[in-house]
C-alpha positions in Angstrom: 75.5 -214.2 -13.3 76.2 -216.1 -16.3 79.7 -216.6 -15.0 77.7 -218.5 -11.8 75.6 -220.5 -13.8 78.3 -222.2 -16.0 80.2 -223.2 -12.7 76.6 -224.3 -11.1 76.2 -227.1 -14.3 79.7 -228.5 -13.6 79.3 -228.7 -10.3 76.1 -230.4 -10.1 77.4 -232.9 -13.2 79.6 -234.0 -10.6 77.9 -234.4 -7.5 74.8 -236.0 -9.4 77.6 -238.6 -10.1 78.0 -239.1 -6.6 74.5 -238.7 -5.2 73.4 -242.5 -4.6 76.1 -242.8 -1.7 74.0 -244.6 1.5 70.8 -243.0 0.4 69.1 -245.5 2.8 71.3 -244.3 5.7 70.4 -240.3 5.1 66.7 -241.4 4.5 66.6 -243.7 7.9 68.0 -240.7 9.4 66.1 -238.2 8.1 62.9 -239.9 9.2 64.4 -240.2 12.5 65.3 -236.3 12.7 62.9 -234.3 10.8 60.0 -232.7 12.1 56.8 -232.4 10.8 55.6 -228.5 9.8 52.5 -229.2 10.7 53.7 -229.7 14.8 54.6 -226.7 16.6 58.5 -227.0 14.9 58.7 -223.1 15.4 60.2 -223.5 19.3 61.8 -226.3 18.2 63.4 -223.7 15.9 63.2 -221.0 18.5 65.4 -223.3 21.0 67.8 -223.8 18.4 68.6 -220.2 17.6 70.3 -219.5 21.2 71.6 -215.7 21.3 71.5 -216.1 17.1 71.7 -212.3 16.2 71.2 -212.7 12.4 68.9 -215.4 10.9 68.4 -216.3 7.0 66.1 -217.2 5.5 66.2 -218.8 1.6 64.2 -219.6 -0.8 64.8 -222.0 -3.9 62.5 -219.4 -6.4 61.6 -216.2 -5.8 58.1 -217.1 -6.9 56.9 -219.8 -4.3 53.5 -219.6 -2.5 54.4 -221.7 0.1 57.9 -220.5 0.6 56.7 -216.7 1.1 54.0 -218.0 3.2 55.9 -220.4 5.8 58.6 -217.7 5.9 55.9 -215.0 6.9 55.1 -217.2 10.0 58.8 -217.7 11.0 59.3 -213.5 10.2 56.0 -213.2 12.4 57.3 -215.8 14.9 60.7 -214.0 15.3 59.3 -210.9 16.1 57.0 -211.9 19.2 58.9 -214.7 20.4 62.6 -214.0 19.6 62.1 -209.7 20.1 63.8 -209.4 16.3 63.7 -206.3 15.4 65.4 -205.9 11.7 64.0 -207.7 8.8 65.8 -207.2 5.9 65.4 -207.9 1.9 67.0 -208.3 -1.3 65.5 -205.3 -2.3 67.3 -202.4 -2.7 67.3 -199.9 0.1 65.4 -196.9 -1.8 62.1 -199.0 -2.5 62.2 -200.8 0.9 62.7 -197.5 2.7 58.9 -196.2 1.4 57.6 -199.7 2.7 59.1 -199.1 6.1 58.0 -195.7 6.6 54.4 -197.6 5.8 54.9 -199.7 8.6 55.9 -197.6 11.2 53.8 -195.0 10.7 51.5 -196.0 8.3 52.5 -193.6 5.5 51.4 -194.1 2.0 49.4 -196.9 0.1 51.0 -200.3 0.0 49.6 -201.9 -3.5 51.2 -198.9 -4.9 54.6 -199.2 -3.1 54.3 -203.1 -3.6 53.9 -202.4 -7.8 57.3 -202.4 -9.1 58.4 -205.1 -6.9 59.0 -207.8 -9.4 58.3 -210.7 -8.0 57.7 -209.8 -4.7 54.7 -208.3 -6.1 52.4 -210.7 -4.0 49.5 -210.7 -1.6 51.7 -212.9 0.7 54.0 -209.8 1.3 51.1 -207.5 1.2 50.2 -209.6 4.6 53.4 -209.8 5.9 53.8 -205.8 5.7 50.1 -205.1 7.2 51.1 -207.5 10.1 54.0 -205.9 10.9 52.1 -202.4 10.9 49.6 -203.2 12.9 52.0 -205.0 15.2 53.8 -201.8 15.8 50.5 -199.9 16.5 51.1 -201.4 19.7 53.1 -199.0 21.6 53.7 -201.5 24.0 55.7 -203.2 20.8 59.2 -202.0 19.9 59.4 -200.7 16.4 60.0 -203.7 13.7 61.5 -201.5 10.9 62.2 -203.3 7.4 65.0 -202.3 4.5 66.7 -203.7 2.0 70.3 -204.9 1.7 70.7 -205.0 -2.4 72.0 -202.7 -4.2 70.7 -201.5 -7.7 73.7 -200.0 -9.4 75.6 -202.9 -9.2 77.7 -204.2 -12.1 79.6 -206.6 -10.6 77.6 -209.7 -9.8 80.6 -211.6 -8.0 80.9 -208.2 -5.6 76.9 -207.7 -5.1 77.0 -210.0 -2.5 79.8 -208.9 -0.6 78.0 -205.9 -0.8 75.0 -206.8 0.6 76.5 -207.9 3.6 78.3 -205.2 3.9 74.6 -203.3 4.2 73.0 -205.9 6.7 76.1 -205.5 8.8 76.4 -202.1 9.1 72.7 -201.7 10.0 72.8 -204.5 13.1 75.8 -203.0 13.9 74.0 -199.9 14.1 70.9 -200.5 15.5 71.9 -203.6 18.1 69.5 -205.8 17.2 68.6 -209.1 15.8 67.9 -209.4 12.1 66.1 -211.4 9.7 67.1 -211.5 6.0 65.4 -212.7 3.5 67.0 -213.9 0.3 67.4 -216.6 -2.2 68.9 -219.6 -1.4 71.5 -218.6 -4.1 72.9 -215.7 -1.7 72.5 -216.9 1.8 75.4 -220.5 0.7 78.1 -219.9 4.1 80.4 -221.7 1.9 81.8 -221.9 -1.4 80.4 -225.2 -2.5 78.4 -222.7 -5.4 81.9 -221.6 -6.5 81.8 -218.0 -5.5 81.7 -216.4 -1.8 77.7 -215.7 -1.2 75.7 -213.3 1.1 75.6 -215.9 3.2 79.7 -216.2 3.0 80.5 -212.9 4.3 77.7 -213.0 7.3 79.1 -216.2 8.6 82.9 -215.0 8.6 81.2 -211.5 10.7 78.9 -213.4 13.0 80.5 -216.8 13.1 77.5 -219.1 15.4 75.7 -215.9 15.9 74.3 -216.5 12.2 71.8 -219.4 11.3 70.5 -220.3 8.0 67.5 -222.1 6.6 67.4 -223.2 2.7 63.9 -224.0 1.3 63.3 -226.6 -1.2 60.5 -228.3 -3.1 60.4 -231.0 -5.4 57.3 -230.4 -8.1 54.7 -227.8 -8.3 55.0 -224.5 -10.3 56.8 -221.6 -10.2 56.7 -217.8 -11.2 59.5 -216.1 -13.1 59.6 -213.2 -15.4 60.1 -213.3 -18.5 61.7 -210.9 -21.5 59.5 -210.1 -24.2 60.7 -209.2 -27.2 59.7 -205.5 -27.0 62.1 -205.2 -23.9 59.2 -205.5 -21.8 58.5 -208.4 -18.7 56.1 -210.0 -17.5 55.7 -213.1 -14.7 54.9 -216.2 -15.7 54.3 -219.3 -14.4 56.5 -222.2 -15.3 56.0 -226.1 -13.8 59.1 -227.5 -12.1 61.6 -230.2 -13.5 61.2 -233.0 -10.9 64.7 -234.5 -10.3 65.2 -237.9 -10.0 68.3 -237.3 -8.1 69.9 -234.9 -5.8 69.0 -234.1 -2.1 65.7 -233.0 -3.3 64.6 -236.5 -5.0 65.3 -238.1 -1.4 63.9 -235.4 0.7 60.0 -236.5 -1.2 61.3 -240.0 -0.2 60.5 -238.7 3.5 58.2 -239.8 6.1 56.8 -236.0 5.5 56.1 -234.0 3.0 56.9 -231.2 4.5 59.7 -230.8 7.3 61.9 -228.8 9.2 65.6 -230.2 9.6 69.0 -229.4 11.4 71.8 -230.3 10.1 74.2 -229.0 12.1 75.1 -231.7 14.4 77.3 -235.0 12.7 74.7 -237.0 10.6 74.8 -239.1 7.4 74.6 -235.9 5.4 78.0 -234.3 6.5 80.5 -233.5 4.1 78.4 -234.7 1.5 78.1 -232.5 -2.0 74.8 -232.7 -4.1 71.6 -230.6 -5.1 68.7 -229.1 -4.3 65.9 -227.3 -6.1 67.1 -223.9 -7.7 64.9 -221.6 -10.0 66.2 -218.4 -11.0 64.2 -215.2 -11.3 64.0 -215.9 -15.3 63.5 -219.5 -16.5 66.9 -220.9 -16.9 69.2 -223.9 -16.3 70.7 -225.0 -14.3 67.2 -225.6 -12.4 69.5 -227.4 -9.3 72.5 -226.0 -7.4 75.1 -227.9 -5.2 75.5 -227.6 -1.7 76.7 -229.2 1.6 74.2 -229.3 4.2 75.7 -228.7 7.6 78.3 -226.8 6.2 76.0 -224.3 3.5 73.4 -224.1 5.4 72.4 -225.3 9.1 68.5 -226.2 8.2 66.4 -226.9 5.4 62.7 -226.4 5.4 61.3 -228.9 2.8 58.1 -228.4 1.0 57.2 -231.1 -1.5 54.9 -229.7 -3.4 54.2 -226.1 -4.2 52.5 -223.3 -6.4 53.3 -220.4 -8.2 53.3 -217.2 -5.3 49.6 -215.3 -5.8 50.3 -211.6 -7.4 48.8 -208.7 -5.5 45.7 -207.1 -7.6 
């Protein structure tokens, strides 16, 4: 990961550089296009998706309230509106598979499977997991099953994500149906604008259109990472986000909203264009940005100005 983190400084050094471009054209337009996530922007979403068979979703931190909460109620939305089936993690596959035989048949106690999930260690995913079992005690419902796509042994971090997809395919290919995978902004990149071929990378060369992602970015708040002690031991802490005073991010707070829900995908003043939004690793590090190319990285952003550090499960 270090590797990735040395080519994320240079890369955002330069597109900083370059970041000022008709700022007042992508702002006019973004006022014109985004949409508000306090509307009912979910069928906007849901119209958008088509026949979609996979669907992404990022997150700038693994340790956002906000983010784990918005993306419960797109997970939730998914699976009653869309009939998705497959929702998938970076978690590996061994811890995930104890969750999913919790929710489909309500096997074992889920604060204790929940404990050595790092940060995912929250009440928001405590909810998202008792939703989904008591949506399947419906038998009216088809099954939503959940797993995880990462893999724990790897040593590699350039092939983890090829291996991930390589999981996520091979279970839609199995199973038929449509997927949700959650992951960090980081993974889900369709492009190589990061410097290195993403989760995201491989799923769009498999599903071409069939695949639709959404980053998440925030502009201030606080976040939760863990953090080494000296003993060997970790622990999460809360840290309070770098604002940037440039990037995609600074302009997005320049919005009509404060928090929205944009496409990208069609021809706007965004296209083409290389510059940064919010990026927090799971330990509190530099570069705390990372480059990307809207349209082309990712087809949406969900934008949440300000945030808090995600709630741990007690």
């Amino acid at each position: 990961m270090r590797k990735i983190c040395y080519l994320m400084l240079l890369l955002c050094a330069t597109f900083n550089a370059k970041s000022q471009e008709n700022n007042g054209e992508k702002l006019k337009w973004l006022n014109k296009n985004a949409v508000d996530l306090k509307s009912a922007y979910l069928k906007t979403l849901s119209a958008q998706l088509g026949q979609n068979v996979m669907v992404g979703l990022g997150e700038a931190s693994h340790g956002t309230e906000e983010f784990f909460r918005e993306k419960n109620k797109i997970v939730e939305y998914l699976i009653t509106d869309q009939k998705y089936t497959q929702i998938g993690f970076e978690v590996p596959d061994e811890a995930m598979a104890k969750v999913n035989d919790y929710v489909t048949s309500g096997k074992g106690d889920l604060k204790l499977l929940l404990k050595d999930f790092r940060l995912y260690h929250t009440k928001s995913f405590f909810d998202l997991f008792e939703w989904v079992k008591n949506y399947n005690l419906d038998p009216k419902h088809t099954k939503i099953e959940v797993f995880g796509f990462d893999n724990a042994g790897y040593t590699n971090p350039f092939e983890r994500d090829s291996l991930m997809a390589k999981n996520a395919v091979e279970r839609q290919t199995k199973t038929k149906a449509k997927m949700v995978v959650w992951s960090h902004n980081l993974h889900l990149l369709k492009d190589t604008t990061g410097g290195y071929k993403a989760f995201g990378y491989f799923l769009n060369k498999h599903y071409k259109t069939d695949f639709f992602n959404i980053a998440f970015d925030t502009y201030e708040g606080k976040v939760n990472t863990i953090s080494v002690n000296d003993d060997g031991t970790s622990e999460v802490t809360a840290h309070q986000l770098e604002t940037p005073a440039t990037g995609f991010t600074a302009l997005f707070a320049k919005a009509r909203y404060d928090n929205f829900f944009i496409d990208f995908r069609n021809i706007n003043p965004f296209s083409g264009v290389k510059d940064s939004i919010t990026n927090i690793w799971a330990d509190w590090r530099a570069p705390y940005a990372m480059p990307i190319r809207v349209g082309n990285d990712f087809d949406a952003i969900i934008f949440i100005k300000n945030t808090t550090a995600s709630l741990p499960l007690n």
